[in-house]
C-alpha positions in Angstrom: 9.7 121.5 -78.8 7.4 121.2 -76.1 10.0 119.0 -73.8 12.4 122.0 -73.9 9.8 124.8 -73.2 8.1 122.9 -70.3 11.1 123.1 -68.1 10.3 126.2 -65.9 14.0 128.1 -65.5 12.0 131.3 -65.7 10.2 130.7 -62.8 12.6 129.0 -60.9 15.5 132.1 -61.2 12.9 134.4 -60.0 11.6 133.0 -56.8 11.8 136.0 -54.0 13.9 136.0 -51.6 16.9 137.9 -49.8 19.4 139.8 -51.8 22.6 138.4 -50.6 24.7 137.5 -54.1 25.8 134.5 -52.6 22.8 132.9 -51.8 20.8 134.0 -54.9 23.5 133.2 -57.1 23.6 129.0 -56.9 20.0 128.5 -58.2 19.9 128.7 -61.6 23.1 126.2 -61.6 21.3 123.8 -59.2 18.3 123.6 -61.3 20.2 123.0 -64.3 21.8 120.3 -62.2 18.8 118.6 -61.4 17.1 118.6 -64.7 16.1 115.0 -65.4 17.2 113.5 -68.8 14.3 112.7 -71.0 15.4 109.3 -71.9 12.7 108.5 -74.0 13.6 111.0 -76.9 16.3 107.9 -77.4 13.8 105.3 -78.1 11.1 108.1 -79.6 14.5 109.2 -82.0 15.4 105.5 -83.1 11.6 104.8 -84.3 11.7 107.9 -86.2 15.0 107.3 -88.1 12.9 103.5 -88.8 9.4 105.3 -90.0 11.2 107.6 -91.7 13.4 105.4 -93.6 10.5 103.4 -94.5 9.0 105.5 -96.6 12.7 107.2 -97.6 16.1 106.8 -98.2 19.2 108.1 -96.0 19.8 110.7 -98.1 16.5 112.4 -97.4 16.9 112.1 -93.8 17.6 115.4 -91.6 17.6 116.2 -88.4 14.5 118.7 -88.6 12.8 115.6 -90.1 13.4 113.6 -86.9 12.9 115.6 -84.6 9.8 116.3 -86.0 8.8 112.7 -86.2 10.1 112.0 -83.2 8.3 114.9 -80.7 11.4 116.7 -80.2 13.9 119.3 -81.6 16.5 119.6 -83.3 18.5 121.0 -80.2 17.9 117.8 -78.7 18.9 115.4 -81.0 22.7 117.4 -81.3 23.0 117.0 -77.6 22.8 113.5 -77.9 24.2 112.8 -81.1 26.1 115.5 -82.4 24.4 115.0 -86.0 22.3 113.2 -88.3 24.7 110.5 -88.5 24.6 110.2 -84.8 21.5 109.8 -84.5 21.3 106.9 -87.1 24.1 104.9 -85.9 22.0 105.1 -82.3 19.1 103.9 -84.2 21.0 100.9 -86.1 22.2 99.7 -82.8 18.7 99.8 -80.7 17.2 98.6 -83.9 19.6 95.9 -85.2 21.4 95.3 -82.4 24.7 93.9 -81.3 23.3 90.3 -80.9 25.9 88.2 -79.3 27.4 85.2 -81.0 26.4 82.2 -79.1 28.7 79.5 -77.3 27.0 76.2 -76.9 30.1 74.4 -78.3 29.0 73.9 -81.5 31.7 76.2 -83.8 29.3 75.7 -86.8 26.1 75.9 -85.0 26.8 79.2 -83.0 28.6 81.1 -86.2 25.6 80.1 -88.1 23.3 81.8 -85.9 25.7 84.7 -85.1 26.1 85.7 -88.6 22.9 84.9 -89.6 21.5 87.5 -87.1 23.7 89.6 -89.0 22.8 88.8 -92.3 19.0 88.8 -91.1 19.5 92.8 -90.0 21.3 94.0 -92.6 19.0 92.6 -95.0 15.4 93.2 -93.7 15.4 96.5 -91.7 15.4 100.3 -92.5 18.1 100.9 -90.9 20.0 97.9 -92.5 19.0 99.7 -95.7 20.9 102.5 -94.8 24.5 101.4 -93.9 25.7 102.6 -97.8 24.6 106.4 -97.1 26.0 106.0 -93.1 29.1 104.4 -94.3 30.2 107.3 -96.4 29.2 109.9 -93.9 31.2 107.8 -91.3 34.0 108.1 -93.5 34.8 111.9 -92.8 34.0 111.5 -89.2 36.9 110.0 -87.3 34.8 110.7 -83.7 31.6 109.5 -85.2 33.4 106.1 -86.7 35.2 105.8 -83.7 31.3 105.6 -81.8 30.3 103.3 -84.9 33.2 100.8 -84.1 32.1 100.6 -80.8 28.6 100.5 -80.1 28.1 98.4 -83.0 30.3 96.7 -85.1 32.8 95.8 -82.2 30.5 94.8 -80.0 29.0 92.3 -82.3 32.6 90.6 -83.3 33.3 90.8 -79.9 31.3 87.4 -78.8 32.6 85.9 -82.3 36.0 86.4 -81.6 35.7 84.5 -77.8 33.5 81.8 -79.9 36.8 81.1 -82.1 39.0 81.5 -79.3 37.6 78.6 -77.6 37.7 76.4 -80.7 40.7 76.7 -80.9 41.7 75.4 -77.7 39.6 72.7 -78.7 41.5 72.2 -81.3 38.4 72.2 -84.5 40.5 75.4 -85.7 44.3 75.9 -86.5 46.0 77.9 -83.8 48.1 79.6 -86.6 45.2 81.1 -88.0 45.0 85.1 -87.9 41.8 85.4 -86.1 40.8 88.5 -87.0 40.7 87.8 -90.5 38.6 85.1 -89.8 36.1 87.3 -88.4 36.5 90.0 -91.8 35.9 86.8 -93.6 32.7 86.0 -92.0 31.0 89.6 -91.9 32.3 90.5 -95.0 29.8 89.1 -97.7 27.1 90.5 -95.8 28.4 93.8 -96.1 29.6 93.8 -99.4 26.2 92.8 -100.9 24.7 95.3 -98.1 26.7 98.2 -99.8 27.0 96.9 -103.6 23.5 95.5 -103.8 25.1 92.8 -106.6 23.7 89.5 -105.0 20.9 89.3 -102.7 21.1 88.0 -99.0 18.9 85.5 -98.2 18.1 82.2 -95.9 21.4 80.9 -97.2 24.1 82.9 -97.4 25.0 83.2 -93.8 25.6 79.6 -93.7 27.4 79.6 -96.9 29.8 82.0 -95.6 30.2 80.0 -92.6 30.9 76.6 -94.4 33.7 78.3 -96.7 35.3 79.7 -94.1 35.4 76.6 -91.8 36.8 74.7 -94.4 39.7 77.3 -94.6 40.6 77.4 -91.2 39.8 73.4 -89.7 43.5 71.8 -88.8 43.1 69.4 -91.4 41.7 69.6 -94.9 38.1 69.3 -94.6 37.9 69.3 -91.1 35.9 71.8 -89.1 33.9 71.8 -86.2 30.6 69.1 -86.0 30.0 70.2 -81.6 31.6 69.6 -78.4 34.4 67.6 -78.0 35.8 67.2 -82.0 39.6 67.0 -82.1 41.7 68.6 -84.9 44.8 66.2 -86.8 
């Protein structure tokens, strides 16, 4: 609370001075103008949503809770992020990030690593933790899954699609291939066993994934990318 009370609009509207409407008028609008942001409630909120998920599960979340943890209130947080939700899907994208897919030329190499950044956050952080009880909020929210798709899950398939792309103008995958559900091939496993909790996700399955899904979608049977320069039948 005290990052909304220390902001003065009291003293500011009541500075002395002529009595012309006109000119008295425009200062509580100009000092609203000029408030500066507080950007770092967005870091200070993304850590609490972590700590607090640490020791918790989503469903005990709420917003008085993080702001709270955070040094902030509740106020705040809607202004931001409309809701609790809000406010988690910010912290699953500062915290597990959109990590881009790289593209050294290697299909194999680079999926390998893009998804197993994937399979790394989803398994090992708070937030990660989380996605079940954020998924079905997301589901009644067409604005907040709309932000979700976005800021997060588009922006990490993003670099994957361009990755695939380019192989296939190198011609390590079929052209007639639907790309996109290559891409629902490789992320989903991770997210199934992220929401179902049936298998675990370790060291291996990221690869895995990647090796079954190559060997669907190489030109020939067998035949997916070893690096730079491979040629498709």
């Amino acid at each position: 609370m005290r990052y909304e009370m220390k902001l003065g609009y009291a003293r500011d509207m009541s500075q002395p001075g002529p009595a012309e409407p006109a000119a008295s008028s425009p200062a509580p609008s100009a000092s609203r103008a000029g408030r500066p942001r507080d950007v770092s409630i967005d870091a200070r909120a993304a850590e609490a949503v972590v700590r607090l998920l640490t020791t918790g599960t989503y469903r005990e979340l709420t917003l008085d809770r993080v702001a709270a943890e955070a040094g902030t209130s509740k106020p705040a947080l809607r202004r931001r992020w409309g809701s609790l939700p809000g406010v988690v899907v910010h912290a699953l994208v500062t915290v597990v990030g959109t990590s881009p897919t790289p593209d050294t030329g290697c299909l194999r190499c680079d999926l390998v690593v893009g998804i197993g950044t994937l399979a790394e956050s989803v398994a090992t952080t708070p937030v990660g933790a989380a996605l079940p009880g954020l998924v079905a909020d997301l589901a009644g929210d067409a604005e907040l899954r709309a932000i979700f798709s976005e800021r997060y899950f588009e922006a990490r398939r993003a670099t994957t699609r361009i990755v695939l792309q380019q192989a296939v103008e190198r011609g390590e995958v079929d052209p007639a291939v639907d790309l996109e559900l290559v891409l629902d091939l490789l992320a989903a496993p991770l997210y199934y066993r992220t929401l179902f909790a049936h298998q675990p996700i370790d060291g291996r399955t990221a690869e895995a994934v990647v090796d079954l899904v190559l060997a669907g979608v190489a030109p020939a049977r067998g035949e997916h990318a070893a690096g730079p320069g491979h040629q498709g039948a």
